[in-house]
N, C-alpha and C positions, 0 to 999 in steps of 0.2 A: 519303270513307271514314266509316265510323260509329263514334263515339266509342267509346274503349277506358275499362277500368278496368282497372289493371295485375293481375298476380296477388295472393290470398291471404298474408299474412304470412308462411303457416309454411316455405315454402321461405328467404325473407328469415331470418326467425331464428335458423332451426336455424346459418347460416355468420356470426352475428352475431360470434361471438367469434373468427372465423376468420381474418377481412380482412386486405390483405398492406397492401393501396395506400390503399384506400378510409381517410381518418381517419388517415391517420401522417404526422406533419409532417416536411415538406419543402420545400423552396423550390421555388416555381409555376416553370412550364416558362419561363417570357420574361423570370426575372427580372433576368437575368445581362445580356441586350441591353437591357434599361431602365434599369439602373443605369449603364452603362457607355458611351450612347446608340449604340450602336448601332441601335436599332428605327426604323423609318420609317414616319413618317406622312404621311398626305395632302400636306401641302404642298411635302413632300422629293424627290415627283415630279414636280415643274416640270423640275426638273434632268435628265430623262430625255428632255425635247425640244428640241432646237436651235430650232425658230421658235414656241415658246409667247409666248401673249401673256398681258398679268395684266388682270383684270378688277373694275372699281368698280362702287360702285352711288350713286349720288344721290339723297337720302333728302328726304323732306319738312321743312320748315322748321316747319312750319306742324301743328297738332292737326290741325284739319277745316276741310274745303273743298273746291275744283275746279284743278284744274292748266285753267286759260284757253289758255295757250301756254305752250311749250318752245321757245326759239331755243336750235341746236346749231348752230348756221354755223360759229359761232368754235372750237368745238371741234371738227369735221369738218377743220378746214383744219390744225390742229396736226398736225407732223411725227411722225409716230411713233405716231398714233392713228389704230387699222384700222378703228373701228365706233363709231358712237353711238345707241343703242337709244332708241325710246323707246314709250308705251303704242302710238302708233301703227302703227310699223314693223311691217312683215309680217312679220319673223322671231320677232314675240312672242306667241304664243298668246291669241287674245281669245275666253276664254270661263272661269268661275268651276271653280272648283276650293278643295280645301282644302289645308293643311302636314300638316295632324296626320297620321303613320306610321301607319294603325290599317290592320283588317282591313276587306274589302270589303265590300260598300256602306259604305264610313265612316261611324263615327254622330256624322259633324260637317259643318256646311252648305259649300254650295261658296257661299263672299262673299267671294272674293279674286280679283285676278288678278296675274300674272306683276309689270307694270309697270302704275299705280294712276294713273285721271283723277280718281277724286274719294279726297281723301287724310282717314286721319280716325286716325292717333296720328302724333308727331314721330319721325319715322325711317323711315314705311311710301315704300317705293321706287318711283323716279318716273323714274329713266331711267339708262342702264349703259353704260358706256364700256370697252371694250378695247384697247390699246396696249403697246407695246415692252415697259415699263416699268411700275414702280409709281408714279413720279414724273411720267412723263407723265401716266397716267393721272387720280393726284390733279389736276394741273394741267388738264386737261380739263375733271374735273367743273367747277372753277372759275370757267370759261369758260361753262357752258348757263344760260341764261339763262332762268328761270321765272316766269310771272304766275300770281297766282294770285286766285281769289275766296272769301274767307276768310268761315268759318260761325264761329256759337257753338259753341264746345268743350264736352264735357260730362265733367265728370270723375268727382263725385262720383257711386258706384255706388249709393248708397241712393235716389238722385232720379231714376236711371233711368229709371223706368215713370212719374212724374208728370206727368200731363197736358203741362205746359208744357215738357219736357225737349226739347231737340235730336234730332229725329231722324238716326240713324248711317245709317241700312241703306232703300232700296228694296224689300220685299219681292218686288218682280216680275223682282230682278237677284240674286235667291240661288235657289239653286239644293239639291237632296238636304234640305230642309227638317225640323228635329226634333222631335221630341213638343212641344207646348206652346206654340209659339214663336210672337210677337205682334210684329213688327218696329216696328207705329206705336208701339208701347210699349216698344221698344229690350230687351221678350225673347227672348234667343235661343230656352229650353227651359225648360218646366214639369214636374215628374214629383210625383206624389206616392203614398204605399201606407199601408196601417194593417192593423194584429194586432190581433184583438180590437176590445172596440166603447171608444174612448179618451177621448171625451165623457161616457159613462157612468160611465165608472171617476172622473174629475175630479168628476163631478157626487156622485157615492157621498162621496168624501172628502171637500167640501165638507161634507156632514153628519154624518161621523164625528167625534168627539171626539177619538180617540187617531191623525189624519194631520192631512197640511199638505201645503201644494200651496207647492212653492218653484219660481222663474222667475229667469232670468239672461239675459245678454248678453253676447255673446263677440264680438271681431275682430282677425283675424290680417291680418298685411301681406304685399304685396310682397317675393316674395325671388329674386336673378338666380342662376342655377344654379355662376358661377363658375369654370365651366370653364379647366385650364388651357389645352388646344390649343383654340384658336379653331377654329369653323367653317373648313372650306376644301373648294372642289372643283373639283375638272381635268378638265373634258369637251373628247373627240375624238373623231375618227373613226379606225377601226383600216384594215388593212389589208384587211378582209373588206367593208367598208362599212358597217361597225356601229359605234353609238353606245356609247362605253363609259366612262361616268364612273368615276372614284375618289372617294370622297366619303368624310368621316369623318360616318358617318351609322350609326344605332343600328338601321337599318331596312331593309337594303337590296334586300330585295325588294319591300316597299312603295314603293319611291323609284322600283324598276323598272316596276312595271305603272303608278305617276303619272304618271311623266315621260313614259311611249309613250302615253296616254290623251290628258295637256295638249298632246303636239306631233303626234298621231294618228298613228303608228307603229306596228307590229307588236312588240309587246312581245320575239319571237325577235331585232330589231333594238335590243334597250339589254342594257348590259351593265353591271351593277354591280359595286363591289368596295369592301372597307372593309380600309384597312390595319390599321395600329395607332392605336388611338385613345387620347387625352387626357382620357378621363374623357367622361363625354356626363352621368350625372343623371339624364337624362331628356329636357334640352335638345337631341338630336341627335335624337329620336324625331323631331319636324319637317322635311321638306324645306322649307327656305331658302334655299337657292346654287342648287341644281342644274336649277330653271328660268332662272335668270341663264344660270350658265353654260352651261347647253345653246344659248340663244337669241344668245347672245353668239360660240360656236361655228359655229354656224348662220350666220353673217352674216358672219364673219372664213375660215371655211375654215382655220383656225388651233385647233392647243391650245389652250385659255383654262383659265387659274386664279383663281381667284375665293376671297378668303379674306379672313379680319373682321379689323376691328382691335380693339381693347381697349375702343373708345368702344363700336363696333357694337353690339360681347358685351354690353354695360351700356345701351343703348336702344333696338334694334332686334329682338334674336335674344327668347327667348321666355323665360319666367319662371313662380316659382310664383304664383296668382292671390289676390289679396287677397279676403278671404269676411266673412260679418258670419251669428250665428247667434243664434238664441233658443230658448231651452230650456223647459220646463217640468214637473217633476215632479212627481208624488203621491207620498206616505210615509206608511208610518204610523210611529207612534216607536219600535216593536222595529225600525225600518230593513227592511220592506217595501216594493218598491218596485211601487206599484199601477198606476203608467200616467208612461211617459214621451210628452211630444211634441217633433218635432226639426225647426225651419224652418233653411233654407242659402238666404244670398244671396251667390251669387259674380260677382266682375268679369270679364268675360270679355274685357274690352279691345275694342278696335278690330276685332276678328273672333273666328268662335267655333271654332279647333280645340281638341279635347279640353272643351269647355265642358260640354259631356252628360256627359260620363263623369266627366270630374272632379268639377265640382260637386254629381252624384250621390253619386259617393264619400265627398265628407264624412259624408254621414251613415250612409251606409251600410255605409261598411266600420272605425267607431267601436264602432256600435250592436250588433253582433255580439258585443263581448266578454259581454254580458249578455244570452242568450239564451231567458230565461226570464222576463223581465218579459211579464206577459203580455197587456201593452197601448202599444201602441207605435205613433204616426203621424209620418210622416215626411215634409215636402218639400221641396221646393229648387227656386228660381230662379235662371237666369244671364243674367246681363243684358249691355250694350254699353256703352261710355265708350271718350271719347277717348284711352286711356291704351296703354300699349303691350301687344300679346297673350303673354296665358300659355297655357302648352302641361303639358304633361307636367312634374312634376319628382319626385324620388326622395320616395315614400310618395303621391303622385296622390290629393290632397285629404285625404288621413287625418291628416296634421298640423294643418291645418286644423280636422278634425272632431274630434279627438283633444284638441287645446287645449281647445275649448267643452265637449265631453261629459266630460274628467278632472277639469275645474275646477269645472266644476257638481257633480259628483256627490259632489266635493269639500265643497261647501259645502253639502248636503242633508243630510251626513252630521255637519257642526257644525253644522245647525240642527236634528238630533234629537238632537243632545250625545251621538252613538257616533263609536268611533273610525273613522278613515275607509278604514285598513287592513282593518278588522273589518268595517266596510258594504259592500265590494268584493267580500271573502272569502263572502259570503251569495247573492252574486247571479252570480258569474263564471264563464265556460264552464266545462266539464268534457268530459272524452270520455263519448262516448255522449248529451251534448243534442244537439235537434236543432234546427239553425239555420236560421229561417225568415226573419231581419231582413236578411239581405245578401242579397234576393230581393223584398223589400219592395215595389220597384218592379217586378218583374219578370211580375208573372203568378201563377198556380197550378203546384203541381209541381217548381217550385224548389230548395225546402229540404232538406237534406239533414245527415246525422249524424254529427255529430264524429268521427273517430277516432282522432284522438290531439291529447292539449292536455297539456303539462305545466306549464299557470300556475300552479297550487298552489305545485307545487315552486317554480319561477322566485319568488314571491312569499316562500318559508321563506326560500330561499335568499340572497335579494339582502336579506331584512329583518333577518335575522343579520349579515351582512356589512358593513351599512351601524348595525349598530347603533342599530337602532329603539323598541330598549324602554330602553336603557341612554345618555339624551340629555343631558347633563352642560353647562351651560349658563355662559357667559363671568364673569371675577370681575366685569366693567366693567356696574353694572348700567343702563347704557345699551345696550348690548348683548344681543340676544338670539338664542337657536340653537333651531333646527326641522328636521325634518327632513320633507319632501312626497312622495308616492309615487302610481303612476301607474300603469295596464295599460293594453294595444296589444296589437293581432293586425293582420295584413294577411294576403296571399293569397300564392299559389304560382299565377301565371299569372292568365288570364282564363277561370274556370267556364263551357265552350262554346262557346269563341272563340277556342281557337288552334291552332295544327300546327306539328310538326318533324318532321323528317325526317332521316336520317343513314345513311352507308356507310361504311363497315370492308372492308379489303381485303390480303390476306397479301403480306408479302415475302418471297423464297425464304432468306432468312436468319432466319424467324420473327419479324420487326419487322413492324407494322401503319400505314397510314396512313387516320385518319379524318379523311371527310369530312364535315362538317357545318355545316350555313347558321347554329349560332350564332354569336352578336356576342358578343365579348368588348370590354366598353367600360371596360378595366382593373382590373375586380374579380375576374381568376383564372380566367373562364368557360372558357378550353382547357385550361386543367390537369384543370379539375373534370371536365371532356368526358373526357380523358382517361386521369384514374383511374377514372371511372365502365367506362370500356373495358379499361383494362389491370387489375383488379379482377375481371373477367366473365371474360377471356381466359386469366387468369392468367400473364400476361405480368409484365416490369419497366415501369414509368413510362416510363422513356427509350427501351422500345421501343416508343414511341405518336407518332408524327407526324401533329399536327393542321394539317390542309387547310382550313383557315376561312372563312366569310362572301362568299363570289363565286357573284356569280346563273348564273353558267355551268356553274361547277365543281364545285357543291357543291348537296345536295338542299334542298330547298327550307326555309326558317323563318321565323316571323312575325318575330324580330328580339329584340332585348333590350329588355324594358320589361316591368310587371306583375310582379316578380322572378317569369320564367317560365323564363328559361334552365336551373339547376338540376332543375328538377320535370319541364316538358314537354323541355324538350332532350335533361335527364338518360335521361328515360326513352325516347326515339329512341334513343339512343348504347345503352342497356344490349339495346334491342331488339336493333340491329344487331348485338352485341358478343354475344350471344345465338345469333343464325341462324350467327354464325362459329364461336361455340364448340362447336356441334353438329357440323360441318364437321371441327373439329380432332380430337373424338374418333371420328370417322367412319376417317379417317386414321389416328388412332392404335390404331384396330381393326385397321385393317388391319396395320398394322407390328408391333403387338403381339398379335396375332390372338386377339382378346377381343373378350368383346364390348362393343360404345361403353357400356353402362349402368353397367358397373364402372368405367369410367375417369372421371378429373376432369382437369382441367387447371390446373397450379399452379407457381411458379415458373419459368415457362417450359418446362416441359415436361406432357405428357401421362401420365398414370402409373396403372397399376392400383391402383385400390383392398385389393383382395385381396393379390394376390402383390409389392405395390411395382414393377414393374418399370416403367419407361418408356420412353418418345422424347421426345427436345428437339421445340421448335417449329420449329425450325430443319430437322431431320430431315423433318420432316413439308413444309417449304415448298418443300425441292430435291425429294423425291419426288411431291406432288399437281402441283409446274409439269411435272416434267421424268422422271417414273416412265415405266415399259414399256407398263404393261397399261392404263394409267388416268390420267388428265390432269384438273387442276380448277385455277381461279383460285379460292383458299377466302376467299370474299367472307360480305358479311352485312346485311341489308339494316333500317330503322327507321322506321317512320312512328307516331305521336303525336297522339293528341289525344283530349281527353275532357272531361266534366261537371263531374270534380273540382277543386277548388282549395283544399287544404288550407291551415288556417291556421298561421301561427309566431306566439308569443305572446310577451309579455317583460312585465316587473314593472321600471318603473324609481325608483332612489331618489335622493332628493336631499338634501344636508346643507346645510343656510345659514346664516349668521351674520346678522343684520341690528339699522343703527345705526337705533335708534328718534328719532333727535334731525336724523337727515339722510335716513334710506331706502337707505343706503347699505349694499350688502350683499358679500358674500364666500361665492362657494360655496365649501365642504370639502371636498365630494365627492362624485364620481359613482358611483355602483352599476347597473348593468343586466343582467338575468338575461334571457334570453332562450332559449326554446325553438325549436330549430330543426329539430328530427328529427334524424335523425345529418348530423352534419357530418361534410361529405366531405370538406374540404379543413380543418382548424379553425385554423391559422392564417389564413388569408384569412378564412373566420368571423370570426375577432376583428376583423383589418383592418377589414372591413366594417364591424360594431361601433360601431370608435370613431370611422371616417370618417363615420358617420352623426353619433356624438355631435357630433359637432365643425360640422355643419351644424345641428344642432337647438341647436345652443348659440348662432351665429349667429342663427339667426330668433327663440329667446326673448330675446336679451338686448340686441339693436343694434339704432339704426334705420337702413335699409338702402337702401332706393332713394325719395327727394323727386321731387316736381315741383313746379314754380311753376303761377302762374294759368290760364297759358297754356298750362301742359301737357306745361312743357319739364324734360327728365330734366335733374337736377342733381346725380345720382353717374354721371360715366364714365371712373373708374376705377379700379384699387384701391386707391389713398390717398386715394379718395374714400368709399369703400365699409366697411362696418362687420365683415367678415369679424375674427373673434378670432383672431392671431397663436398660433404653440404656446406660446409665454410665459402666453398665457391663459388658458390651458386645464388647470381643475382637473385634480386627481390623480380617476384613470379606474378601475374596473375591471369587468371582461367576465366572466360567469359564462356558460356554454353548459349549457345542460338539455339534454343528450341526450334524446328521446324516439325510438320509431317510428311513422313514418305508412307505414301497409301500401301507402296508393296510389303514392308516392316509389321513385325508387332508392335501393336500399338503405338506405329508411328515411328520407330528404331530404326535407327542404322550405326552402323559401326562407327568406334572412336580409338580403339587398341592403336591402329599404326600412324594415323595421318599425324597428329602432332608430332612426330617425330622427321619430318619432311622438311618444313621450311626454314629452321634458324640458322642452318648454316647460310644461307645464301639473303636472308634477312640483314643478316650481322657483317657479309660483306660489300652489300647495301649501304649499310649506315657507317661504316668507313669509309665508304667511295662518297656520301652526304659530305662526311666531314672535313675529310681533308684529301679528295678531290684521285683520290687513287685506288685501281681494282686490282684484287687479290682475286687469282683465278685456279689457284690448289689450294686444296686441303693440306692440312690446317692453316688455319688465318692465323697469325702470329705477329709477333712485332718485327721481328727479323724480316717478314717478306713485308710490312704493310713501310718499314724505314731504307729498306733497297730501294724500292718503289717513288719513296719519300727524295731520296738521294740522286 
């Protein structure tokens, strides 16, 4: 289908101030079965087969190497074990494939397979056991007995490419291969682009008098997604003869066309379905189980369940990826900024899904808040190490890039002695630039023009609030208080890369059920489907039953991830919710013998404009099923996808105290204004919000996942892990900047990732305010901010 731009504003506005559903707070459709646990997830349907079996995996001991032999004698003979898999059994797929959920042709290499002869981070899976039990099973793994031929581990991501570094990868055994990519040299992907001519612009300042060319260095760590429902999936065969997993997966039409690809299957023969899920991040975007369990299936003739434990979640499943960046700026001293350049080197671990996309993204989706600098080079490397693979997580490299590019610009702005609120405010989108940097890498024809940004405002807003000019400082004069600040944008979707799809279809009692392939991975996404439809139908809330996420039953969606659900989902659902509401009044001409252009439809019923008169929707459902002259199922139909990706902006602020005698600090408080278009749902907005803060508070302030020498994870679990309890968690608050974005339903754009972007580099901000020193890694600590100090 040929990409869409939704319509022109002026229909959107003119019912701005009209809205029943859309924006009026209420408690989301599922909250009542989550509180109260009634909801079921993936693993709640073991329960639904009498001969399920549970299914392990045996993980590598070892960073890098060869699995020499696998003895499973002793574990085949165990009572109560149906199958013991291993790379070589014929039930396991040999041939390369990727995890990463993305769209097709994936733009990440196929350098994996199901079950691993040559293993290269500690935990990559080498052979899978099915049985009665969970207990036999563990006891199983136990029992298989592995030789193996142990290589040099490589860990350290900066030595990657150095001549003498351990080669990870074969280039002749990967497969779908990316831009750039040097295997002898352990790169997966090269990209790079430039605005303007950015050598010249450096070389210019070097002879000005009134600039200065400033250069830094940033590195962010390792962060596990933390999910609370672990990974789990139940594959079987139905009663049709079809393949039909349950999986708690962000992706599941992606998981369907991988899984019939890796086991060579007719895609009409797999069946997905996503319950309820436990939070995914970003983490579920990877298929991880579901070649197990398919293979494990496969060989037992039995349901298999396959699901993580707590260690798994913490060294096996997928994470955010540790990056290292170098900046370098031209200024002149009224705070011009003449030429930025932006290098990314990201770890992409023991294999590369999402390594392109990600690692790109660092810079590229930072470098966008300032769209006017008019010289700008940009590139990134992703490299391999023995460490374990990161995938997707909530913001997809922008925190990353977000930490280096706020902190730097941070400090450009104290080395031309302007304030650094005032240096941002000079250079920061507006509606109507046009933004050519988040296309960087892409080509000619890219860029495209703002239409709606309310950073300004997000920035008045949150600098009042946080009390930025008025900074009253502790009696203790060992003590000192600063306050750091911070701009973020991310995206609405993937700009040319996605599709949704959605159906609407009438009850004879005027209730509707939508169906739609979005993933709601606990952030509200059905409700929002929801008022997005009962909003358009003018219907109540509770008369919208969402049909959710099953490859069978539901139209087709790339899945939840890029926060695209709201923007692309939204605008399927409104499509749908649209071709019905034409339907209704078609109907309601009839019963009210007007014509459809004077009618609306609102509070559930149909009504003249003119004369007030109406018909319920209910009227309308018993007469189009079951009327004399004339019969219609009043359906509605939605498909999505387009160029756009507008942005959500936010202005974060940070208050800190800090002991100049130790490093020791105390945040005050959090401020984050954030621009989202109209919030559709605005309590789940806040939600959002602050479940981001409370993850960006994690990765600026803890250290979070070690390894030793050898390469072995030393946090698995959560009292191993540095996540900040609620106890820790300063006093918050959520400002929402309403704007509209004309391409959005009803004005929408995404809010899921951006708050989770700026508090690291906020918070090293208002240190460097306070007592006059920059923390340039992750985590900010008292240890690094009293070195420093010293």
């Amino acid at each position: 289908m040929s990409k869409q731009r939704p319509p022109e504003p002026s229909e959107e506005t003119a019912r701005q101030e009209e809205l029943d559903v859309v924006s009026d707070r209420r408690p989301k459709l599922d909250a009542r079965k989550l509180v109260t646990g009634d909801v079921k997830y993936t693993a709640d349907y073991e329960y639904d087969f009498r001969d399920v079996a549970t299914g392990k995996i045996l993980r590598s001991e070892i960073a890098h190497g060869d699995v020499k032999s696998i003895d499973i004698e002793a574990a085949e003979a165990m009572d109560g074990v149906y199958a013991v898999l291993t790379p070589w059994s014929e039930e396991v797929p040999d041939r390369p494939y990727t995890s990463a959920g993305q769209s097709y042709p994936e733009p990440s290499p196929y350098d994996m397979r199901v079950l691993r002869e040559t293993v290269r981070y500690v935990g990559d899976p080498i052979a899978a056991v099915a049985a009665e039990d969970a207990e036999t099973a563990e006891r199983a793994l136990e029992r298989i007995d592995v030789e193996y031929e142990e290589r040099e581990p490589l860990l350290d991501f900066h030595r990657a490419m150095d001549p003498d570094a351990p080669q990870l990868h074969d280039p002749d055994e990967v497969e779908n291969k990316q831009v750039g990519h040097d295997y002898e040299r352990n790169r997966e992907m090269h990209v790079e682009g430039e605005i303007g001519d950015v050598e010249a612009a450096f070389d210019a300042a070097e002879e000005r008098d009134d600039a200065v060319v400033v250069e830094g260095e940033y590195e962010a760590q390792y962060q596990s997604h933390c999910i609370p429902e672990p990974h789990a999936t139940l594959a079987y065969t139905d009663e049709d003869d079809r393949y039909h997993l349950i999986s708690s997966t962000q992706v599941p039409n992606h998981v369907r066309r991988q899984v019939a690809q890796l086991f060579d299957v007719p895609i009409r023969d797999v069946r997905v379905t996503k319950p309820a899920l436990g939070s995914g991040f970003g983490g579920k975007q990877s298929m991880l189980l579901e070649p197990v369990a398919m293979a494990l299936h496969r060989a037992t003739g039995r349901p298999v369940m396959v699901e993580m434990t707590r260690e798994e979640e913490f060294t096996a499943m997928r994470f955010r990826r540790e990056a290292a960046v170098e900046l370098r700026t031209a200024v002149t001293e009224d705070g011009e900024i003449l030429a930025t350049e932006f290098y990314a080197l990201g770890n992409s671990g023991a294999y590369g899904p999402h390594g392109l996309t990600v690692t790109a993204a660092i810079g590229k989706k930072p470098l966008p808040v300032y769209p006017r600098v008019p010289n700008v080079r940009f590139a990134a490397d992703a490299v391999h190490t023995n460490k374990p693979v990161p995938g997707a997580q909530r913001g997809y490299g922008n925190p990353q890039g977000t930490w280096a590019l706020e902190s730097h610009l941070d400090e450009v702005a104290h080395e031309i002695g302007m304030d650094p609120l005032a240096f941002r405010r000079k250079h920061h989108a507006r509606e109507g630039d046009r933004d050519e940097i988040s296309a960087i890498t892409a080509g000619e024809g890219a860029a495209h023009v703002i239409q709606s940004c309310g950073l300004e405002e997000c920035i008045e807003r949150g600098k009042e609030a946080i009390g930025y000019d008025d900074v009253e400082q502790p009696d203790d004069e060992h003590r000192h208080r600063g306050i750091g600040m911070a701009l973020t944008k991310q995206g609405s979707g993937v700009a040319g890369d996605e599709l949704a799809a959605a159906q609407i279809k009438m009850n004879e009692d005027g209730s509707f059920v939508l169906q739609t392939g979005a993933v709601d991975i606990g952030s509200g996404a059905e409700s929002a489907m929801a008022r997005i439809a009962a909003e358009t139908l003018g219907c109540d809330l509770e008369d919208i039953v969402v049909e959710a996420a099953d490859t069978d039953t539901t139209p087709h969606d790339y899945g939840a991830y890029a926060s695209s659900t709201t923007y692309i989902s939204g605008n399927a659902v409104k499509q749908a919710a649209e071709e019905a509401e034409e339907r209704l009044r078609y109907w309601g001409a009839k019963l009210l013998d007007e014509p459809a252009e004077n009618l609306e439809t609102r509070e559930g019923e149909v009504r003249s404009v003119e004369t007030g008169e109406s018909v319920t929707l209910e009227e309308i459902g018993y007469e189009s099923i079951y009327g004399e002259d004339e019969r219609e199922h009043v359906m509605g139909q939605g498909s999505f996808c387009t160029d756009e990706s507008p942005a959500p902006y936010g202005a974060q602020f940070v208050d800190v105290t800090v002991d100049d005698r130790t490093g020791e600090y105390e945040i005050n408080r959090l401020v984050l204004a954030i621009d989202c278009g109209r919030a559709i749902d605005p309590g789940e907005a806040e939600g959002q919000v602050e479940g981001a803060q409370h993850m960006a508070l994690e990765y600026a302030t803890r250290d979070l996942l070690d390894f030793d020498e050898d390469g072995r994870p030393q946090v698995t679990d959560f009292d191993e892990y540095g996540m900040p309890r609620a106890t820790d968690q300063p006093p918050m608050e959520t400002i929402l900047v309403e704007t509209h974005e004309p391409s959005g339903p009803f004005g929408a754009k995404s809010i899921g990732e951006v708050p989770t972007n700026p508090l690291p580099p906020a918070l090293a901000n208002a240190v460097r305010q306070a007592v006059g020193v920059r923390v340039t890694t992750l985590p900010i600590t008292p240890e690094k901010i009293g070195a420093k100090l010293d």
